[in-house]
TILO-5321 format. One record per residue (C-alpha): y, x, z; residue in one letter. Coordinates in steps of 0.25 Angstrom, whole numbers, padded with zeros to 4 digits. Layout:
BEGIN
[[Y,X,Z],a] ...
***
This chain:
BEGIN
[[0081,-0116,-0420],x] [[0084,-0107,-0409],x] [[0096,-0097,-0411],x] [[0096,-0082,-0407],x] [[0105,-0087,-0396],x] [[0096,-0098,-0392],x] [[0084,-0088,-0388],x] [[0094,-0079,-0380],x] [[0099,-0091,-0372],x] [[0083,-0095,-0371],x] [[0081,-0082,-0364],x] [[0092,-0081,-0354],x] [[0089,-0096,-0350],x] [[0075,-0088,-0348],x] [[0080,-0079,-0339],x] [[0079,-0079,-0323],x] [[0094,-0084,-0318],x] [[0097,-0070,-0312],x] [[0094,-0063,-0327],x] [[0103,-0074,-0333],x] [[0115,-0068,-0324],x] [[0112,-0054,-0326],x] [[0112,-0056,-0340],x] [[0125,-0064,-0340],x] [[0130,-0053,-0331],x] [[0126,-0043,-0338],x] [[0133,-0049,-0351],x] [[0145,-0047,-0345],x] [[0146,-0063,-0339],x] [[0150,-0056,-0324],x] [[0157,-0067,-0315],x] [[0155,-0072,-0301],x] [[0147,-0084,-0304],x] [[0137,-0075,-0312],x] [[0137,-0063,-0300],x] [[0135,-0077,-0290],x] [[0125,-0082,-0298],x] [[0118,-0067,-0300],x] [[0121,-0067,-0284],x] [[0112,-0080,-0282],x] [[0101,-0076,-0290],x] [[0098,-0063,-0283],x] [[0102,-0067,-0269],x] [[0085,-0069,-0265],x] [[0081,-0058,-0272],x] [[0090,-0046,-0272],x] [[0102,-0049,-0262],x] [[0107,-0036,-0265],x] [[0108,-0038,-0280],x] [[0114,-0054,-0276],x] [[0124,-0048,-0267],x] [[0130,-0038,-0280],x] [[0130,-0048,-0289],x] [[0138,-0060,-0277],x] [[0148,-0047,-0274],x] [[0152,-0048,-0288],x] [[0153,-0063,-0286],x] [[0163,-0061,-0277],x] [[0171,-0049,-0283],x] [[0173,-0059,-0294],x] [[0176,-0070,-0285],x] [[0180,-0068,-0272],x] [[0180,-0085,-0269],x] [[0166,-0087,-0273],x] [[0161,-0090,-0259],x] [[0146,-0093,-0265],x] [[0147,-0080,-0269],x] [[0153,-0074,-0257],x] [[0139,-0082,-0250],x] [[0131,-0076,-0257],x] [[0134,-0062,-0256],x] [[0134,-0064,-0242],x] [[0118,-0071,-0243],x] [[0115,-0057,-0252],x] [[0121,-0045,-0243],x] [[0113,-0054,-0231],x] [[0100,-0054,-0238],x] [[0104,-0039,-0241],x] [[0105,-0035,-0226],x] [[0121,-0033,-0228],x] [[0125,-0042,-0216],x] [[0140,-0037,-0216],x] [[0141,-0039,-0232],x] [[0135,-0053,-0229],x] [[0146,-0056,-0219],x] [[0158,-0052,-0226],x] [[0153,-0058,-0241],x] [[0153,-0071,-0231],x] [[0165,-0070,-0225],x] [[0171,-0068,-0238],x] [[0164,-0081,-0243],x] [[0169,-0090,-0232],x] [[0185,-0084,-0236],x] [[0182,-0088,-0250],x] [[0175,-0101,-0247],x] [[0186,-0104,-0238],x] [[0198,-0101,-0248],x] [[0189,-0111,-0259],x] [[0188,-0122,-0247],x] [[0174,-0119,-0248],x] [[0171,-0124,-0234],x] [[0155,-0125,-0236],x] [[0153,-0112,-0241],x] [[0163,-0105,-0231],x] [[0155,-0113,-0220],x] [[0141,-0108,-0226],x] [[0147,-0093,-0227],x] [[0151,-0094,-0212],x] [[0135,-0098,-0208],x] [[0131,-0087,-0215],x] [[0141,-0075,-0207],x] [[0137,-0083,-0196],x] [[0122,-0082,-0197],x] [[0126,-0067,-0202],x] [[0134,-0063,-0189],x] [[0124,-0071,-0181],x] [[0115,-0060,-0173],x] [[0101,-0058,-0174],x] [[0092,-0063,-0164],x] 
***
């Protein structure tokens, strides 16, 4: 027998991943892994969205250097070169204060690539 409790879990395991977190978010479940995770979801689709949601990441957190990446990846995809730049830098500070060597390293590709000029 399926409890009143099971259908509701059966219909949030139905839901896209994106509708999950809103849902979470919007029961009051805010936390930097949620807003990372909302972040991920909407990067491809609505950068501009992703980047709100990976700014919160890392208002809650400012060490979350994934997050930090991210939010750099978003305000690119969104045209905002200057936001990408400085979400990057301040991804390689946080990285490097964890010992995060790998993620500082990818960070520092990305603001290469970003301060590279055209042509």
């Amino acid at each position: 027998m399926v409890s009143a409790g099971g259908a509701a879990h059966d219909t949030v395991i139905a839901m896209d991943p994106a509708a999950r977190f809103e849902a979470l978010l919007a029961s009051g479940k805010d936390s930097a892994l949620l807003r990372f995770s909302l972040g991920m979801q909407y990067l491809k689709s609505e950068p501009a969205r992703a980047a709100a949601h990976l700014r919160s990441a890392v208002e809650q957190d400012k060490g979350y250097s994934a997050a930090w990446k991210l939010l750099g990846r978003a305000l690119e995809a969104t045209g905002d070169a200057a936001g990408a730049a400085q979400a990057y830098e301040s991804g390689i500070a946080a990285a490097e204060a964890k010992g995060d060597k790998q993620a500082a390293r990818e960070m520092g590709v990305f603001l290469k690539r970003l301060r590279k000029p055209a042509g």
